[in-house]
Structure formats: structure tokens, C-alpha cells
C-alpha positions as CSV (number, residue, x, y, z in Angstrom):
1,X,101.7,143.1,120.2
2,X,103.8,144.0,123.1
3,X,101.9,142.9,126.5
4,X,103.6,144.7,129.4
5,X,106.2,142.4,131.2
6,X,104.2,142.6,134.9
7,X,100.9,141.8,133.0
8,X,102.8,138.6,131.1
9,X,104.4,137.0,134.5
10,X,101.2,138.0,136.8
11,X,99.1,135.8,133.4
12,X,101.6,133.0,133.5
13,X,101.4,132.7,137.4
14,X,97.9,132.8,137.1
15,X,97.5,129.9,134.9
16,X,100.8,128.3,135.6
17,X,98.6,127.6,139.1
18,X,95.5,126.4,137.3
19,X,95.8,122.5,137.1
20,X,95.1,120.8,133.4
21,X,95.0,117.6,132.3
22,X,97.5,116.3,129.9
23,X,96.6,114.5,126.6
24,X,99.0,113.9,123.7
25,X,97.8,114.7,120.3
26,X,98.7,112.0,117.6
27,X,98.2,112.0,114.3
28,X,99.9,110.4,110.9
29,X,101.7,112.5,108.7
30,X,102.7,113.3,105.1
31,X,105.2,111.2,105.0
32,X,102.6,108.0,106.8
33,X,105.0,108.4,109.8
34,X,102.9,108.8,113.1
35,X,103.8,112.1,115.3
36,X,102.3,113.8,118.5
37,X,102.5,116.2,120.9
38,X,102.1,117.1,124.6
39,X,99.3,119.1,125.3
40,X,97.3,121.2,128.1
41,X,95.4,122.7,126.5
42,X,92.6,120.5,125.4
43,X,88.9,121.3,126.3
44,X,85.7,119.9,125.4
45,X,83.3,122.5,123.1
46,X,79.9,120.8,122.4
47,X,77.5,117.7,122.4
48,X,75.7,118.5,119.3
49,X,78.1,118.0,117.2
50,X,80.6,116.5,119.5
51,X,83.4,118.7,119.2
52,X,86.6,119.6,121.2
53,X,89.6,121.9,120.7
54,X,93.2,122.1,121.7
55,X,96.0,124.8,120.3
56,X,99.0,123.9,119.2
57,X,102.1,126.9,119.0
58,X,103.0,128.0,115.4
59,X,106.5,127.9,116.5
60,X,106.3,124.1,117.2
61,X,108.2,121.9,114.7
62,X,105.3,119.5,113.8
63,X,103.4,123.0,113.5
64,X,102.8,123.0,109.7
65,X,101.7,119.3,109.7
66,X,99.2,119.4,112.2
67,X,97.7,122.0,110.9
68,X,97.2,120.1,107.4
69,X,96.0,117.6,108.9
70,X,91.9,116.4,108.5
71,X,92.4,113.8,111.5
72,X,93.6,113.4,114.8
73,X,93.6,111.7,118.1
74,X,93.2,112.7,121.7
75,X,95.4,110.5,124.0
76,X,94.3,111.7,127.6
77,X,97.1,110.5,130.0
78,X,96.4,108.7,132.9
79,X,98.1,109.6,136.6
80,X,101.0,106.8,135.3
81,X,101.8,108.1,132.4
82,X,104.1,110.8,133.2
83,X,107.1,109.4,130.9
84,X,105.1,109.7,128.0
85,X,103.9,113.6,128.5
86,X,107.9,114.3,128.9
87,X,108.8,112.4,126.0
88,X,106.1,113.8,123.7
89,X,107.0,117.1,125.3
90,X,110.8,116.9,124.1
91,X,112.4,117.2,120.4
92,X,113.1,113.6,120.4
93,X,112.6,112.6,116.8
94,X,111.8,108.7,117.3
95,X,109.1,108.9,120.3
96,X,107.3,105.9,119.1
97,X,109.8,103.8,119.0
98,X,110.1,104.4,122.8
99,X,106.2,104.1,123.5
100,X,103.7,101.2,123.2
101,X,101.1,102.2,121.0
102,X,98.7,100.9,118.0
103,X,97.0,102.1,114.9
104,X,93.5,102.3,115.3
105,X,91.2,101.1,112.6
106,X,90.5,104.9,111.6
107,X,94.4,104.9,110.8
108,X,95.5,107.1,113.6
109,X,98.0,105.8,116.3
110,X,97.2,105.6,119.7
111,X,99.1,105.4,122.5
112,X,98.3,102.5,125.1
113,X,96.6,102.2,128.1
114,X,96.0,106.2,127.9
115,X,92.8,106.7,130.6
116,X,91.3,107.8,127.3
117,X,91.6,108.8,123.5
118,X,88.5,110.4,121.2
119,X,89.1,110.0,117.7
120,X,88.8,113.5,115.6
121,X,88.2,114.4,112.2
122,X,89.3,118.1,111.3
123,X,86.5,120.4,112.3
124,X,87.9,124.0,112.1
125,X,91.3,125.8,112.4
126,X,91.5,128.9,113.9
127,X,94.6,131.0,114.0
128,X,94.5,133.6,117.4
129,X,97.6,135.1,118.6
130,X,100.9,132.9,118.1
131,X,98.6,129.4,118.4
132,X,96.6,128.2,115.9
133,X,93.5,126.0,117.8
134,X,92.0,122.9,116.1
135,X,88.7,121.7,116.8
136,X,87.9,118.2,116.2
137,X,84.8,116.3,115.4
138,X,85.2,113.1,117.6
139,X,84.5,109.6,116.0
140,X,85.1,108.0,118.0
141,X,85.2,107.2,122.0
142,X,87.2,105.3,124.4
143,X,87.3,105.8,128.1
144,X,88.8,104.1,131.7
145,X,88.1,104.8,135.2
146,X,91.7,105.4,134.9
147,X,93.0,108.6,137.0
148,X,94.5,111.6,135.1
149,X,97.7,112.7,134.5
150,X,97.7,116.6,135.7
151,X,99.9,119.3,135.2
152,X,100.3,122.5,137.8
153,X,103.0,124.9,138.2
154,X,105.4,123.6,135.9
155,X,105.4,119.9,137.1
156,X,103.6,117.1,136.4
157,X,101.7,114.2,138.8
158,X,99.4,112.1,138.8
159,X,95.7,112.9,140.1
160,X,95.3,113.4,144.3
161,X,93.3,110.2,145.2
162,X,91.4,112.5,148.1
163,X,89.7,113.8,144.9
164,X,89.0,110.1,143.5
165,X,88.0,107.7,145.6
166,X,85.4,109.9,146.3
């Protein structure tokens, strides 16, 4: 397409200083090896059906199996969880042999103690720009009082407990 360059920093400034949570996306793969990805860019969609979304870059490695995929799981990180955003975020080939985690009982692995995960099967792939967004028809619920894990201008940290506690 060819956005102007001032227009492409000024849009990444923009959002770089919008805080989002942070939720790895698991799933199980061809081959029945589990894989996953860092992500902020998860968002809720609707109640009736419960759906949500989250995009995923084409130019991702995993790219081509998530987007076979017909389920998934949302792993939203709490405020402790920073290791596992970096190491889900890196081309480390092993990352679950250097997390705890545990197949749920829909067959999809799920990294522990996240504040929460929501079970998804495949609602809808949508290819816009150079991301392709999946929505997901959640299954299935789990949720802590845990805090979040945010991300905001390029770092990563754990929820500000003025915001919390209150």
C-alpha cells in the first residue's frame, strides 16, 4: 500500500502508548505438538454468541497453522507472568518445555496459573492488511481475581495496584 512514513511512526506512537493486556494464544498442531504465541491484540466481540478475536501477523512462523486451526485457547497473563509473554514472544522452538502448563479436557494446552484462559472453537478468519484475525467461539471459561499482565510503550509490567485495590 505504501502509508506515508510520518503517518506510520505518528500510528505506532499512538498505540505504542495505548496500554493492552497480554494473553498467549495456544493451540495443538498438525503434528499434536502444542504451540502459542504472544499477543496484544485480543478483544472481546459479543455475548450472544460469545465470541472474541485476536490477529495474528502472516509473516509469523506458526502463521499457517494457526490459521488451520478449528480451536484455540486464550491464556490472559497475569501481572507475574512476564517471563512467559517474552518467551512466547521469542523464536524459541521448545517453549513448553520451559513453562508449566496442562492439557485441558477440550485437548488444548493451557498455561498455568494464567489470571485467565477462554476456551475457543474457530468462529471466523478474516484476512485484513498483513494480519489475518481469528474469532473464537469460547467454550469454555476460567477466571482469577488475579491482576494482568500489561504491555505500553514497548515494555511490559504488571498491572498499577492504584488501579486495583480499588
Amino acid at each position: 500500500m505504501g502509508e506515508n512514513i510520518e503517518r506510520v511512526a505518528m500510528f505506532k506512537k499512538a498505540l505504542g502508548n495505548y496500554p493492552t493486556g497480554i494473553s498467549v494464544v495456544t493451540a495443538i498442531d498438525e503434528n499434536n505438538e502444542p504451540i502459542g504465541l504472544t499477543v496484544n491484540s485480543f478483544a472481546s466481540v459479543s455475548i450472544d454468541p460469545l465470541l472474541v478475536l485476536w490477529s495474528i501477523d502472516q509473516n509469523v512462523t506458526t502463521y499457517d497453522t494457526f490459521r488451520k486451526i478449528d480451536k484455540f485457547a486464550i491464556n490472559i497473563l497475569a501481572a507475574n507472568q512476564r517471563e512467559l509473554a517474552v518467551l512466547f514472544s521469542t523464536k524459541e522452538e521448545e517453549r513448553f518445555d520451559n513453562c508449566e502448563w496442562t492439557l485441558s479436557e477440550n485437548g488444548l494446552p493451557l498455561l498455568t496459573d494464567a489470571m485467565a484462559t477462554l476456551e475457543c472453537d474457530t468462529f471466523k478468519t478474516v484476512e485484513v492488511g498483513d494480519h489475518t484475525t481469528l474469532f473464537g467461539h469460547v467454550k469454555q471459561v476460567d477466571a482469577t481475581e488475579k491482576a494482568p499482565l500489561l504491555y505500553h510503550r514497548r515494555h511490559i509490567g504488571p498491572f498499577p495496584e492504584e488501579f486495583y485495590n480499588k
